[in-house]
Every structure is written in C-alpha cells, then in structure tokens.
N, C-alpha and C positions, 0 to 999 in steps of 0.2 A: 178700870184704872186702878192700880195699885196704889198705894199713898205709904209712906216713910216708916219705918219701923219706929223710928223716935220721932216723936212732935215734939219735946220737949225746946221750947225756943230760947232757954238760957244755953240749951248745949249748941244752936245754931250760933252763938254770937263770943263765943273762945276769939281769945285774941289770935290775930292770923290767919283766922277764916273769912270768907264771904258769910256774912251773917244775916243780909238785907239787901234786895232787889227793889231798884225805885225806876217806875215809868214817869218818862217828861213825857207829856204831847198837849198838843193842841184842842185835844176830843177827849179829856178825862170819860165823859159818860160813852164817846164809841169806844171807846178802851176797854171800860168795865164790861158793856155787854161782849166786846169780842171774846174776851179773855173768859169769863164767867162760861158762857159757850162751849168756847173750846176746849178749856179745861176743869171745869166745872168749880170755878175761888169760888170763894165770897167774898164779899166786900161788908167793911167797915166803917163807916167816919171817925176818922180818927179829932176826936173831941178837945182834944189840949192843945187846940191851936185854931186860930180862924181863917189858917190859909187855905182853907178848902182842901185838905187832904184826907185820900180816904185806902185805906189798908187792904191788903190780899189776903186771904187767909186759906187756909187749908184743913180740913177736920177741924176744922174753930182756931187753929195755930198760926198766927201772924206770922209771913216772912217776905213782906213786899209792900208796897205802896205804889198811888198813881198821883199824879198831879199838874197840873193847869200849867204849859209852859213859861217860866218868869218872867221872859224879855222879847220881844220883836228878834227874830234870825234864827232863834235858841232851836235847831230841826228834832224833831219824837226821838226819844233814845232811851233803852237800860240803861241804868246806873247800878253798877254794883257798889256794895260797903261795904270792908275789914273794918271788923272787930281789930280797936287795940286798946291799950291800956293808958298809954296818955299822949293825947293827939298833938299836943305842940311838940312834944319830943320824936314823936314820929311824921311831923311837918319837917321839922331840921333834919333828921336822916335823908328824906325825899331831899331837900333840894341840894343837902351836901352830895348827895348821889345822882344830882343833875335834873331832880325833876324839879316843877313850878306848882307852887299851888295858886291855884285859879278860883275857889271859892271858901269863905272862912277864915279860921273855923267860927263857926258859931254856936250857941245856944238852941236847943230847941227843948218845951217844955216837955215833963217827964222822960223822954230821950237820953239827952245827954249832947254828946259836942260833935259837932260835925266838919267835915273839912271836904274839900274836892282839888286835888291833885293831877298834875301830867307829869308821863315818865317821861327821860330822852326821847324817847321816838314818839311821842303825840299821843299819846292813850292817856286815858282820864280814868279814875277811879276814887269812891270814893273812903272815906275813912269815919270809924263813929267810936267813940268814948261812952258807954255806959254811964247815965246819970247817977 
C-alpha cells in the first residue's frame, strides 16, 4: 500500500479542501475492524470529548473519524468536511445559494466549529472552522 507523500495534517485542512472524513454507523467497533483490515488505519480515542469518538489515522496522521449513530433513522454514511475560515459566513453563502443547514454549527473541544449543510439537490456536506 502506498501512503501520501505529505502527512502533514495542517496541509490537509486549507480552507476549501476536504480536510476530514467522518463515519456515522450503527457498529462503530464493526467499522474499526473493517476498515483497519482493509486498509490497514489505526484507530485513536479521540479524548476531548465523551461522545465516544474515535479517529482514523494513517502513518500516525489523523484524517477521519468513526462514530455511534446520533438518532433513531440516521442510515451508516461518510461525511465529508471543508476546511473554512469562518463558518457562520460560510453558512450564509450556502443558504443564500439555496442550500439548508441541517446540523449546527457547533462547538467541539480542541476542534473548532462545526456545521452540516444541504446543497439544492440534497447532498449533505460538512463544514469545520479550525479552533
């Protein structure tokens, strides 16, 4: 398996990029071992929070996370997140541009601001503010 010329994880999180990959599902721990398996992560607990979240890594370089479904209906899914620079002004763009935001933003410890959005056409994505 090849792995990334650059780990450097401040250069994965440029505003405008997909900076962060997040797994929702039902099976956090069938997740880890799939995923660890298949592509050989590793996993981390991510510690600055007690919602049970626990990080992907890569040659020891965080660029994803898994976690425990929030709500009853919510089906397994990717979530990707852009890097931007400040999220309530890029929540007003989205919905002056006709999307909806659906989740946020909020707070998350040493993180920074989080938000989750829909474009016109139904697609979700999410959005994160460097603490």
């Amino acid at each position: 398996m090849s792995t990334p010329e650059n780990t450097d994880c401040e250069n994965t999180m440029r505003p405008g990029k997909i900076g962060w990959a997040e797994l929702i599902t039902s099976d956090p721990e069938g997740a880890m071992a799939y995923y660890t398996g298949l592509f050989g992560w590793e996993t981390e607990p991510f510690t600055a929070s007690d919602a049970g979240y626990t990080m992907f890594k890569l040659d020891g370089v965080p660029f994803g996370g898994v976690m425990k479904t929030p709500m009853e209906g919510v089906p397994t899914h990717w979530l990707n997140y852009v890097s931007v620079v400040d999220i309530d002004a890029s929540i007003a763009k989205s919905t002056s541009l006709g999307g909806e935001l659906c989740v946020g933003p909020m707070e998350v410890p040493t993180v920074g601001r989080i938000a989750v959005v829909k474009d016109p056409q139904g697609a979700v994505i999410g959005l994160h503010q460097k603490a």
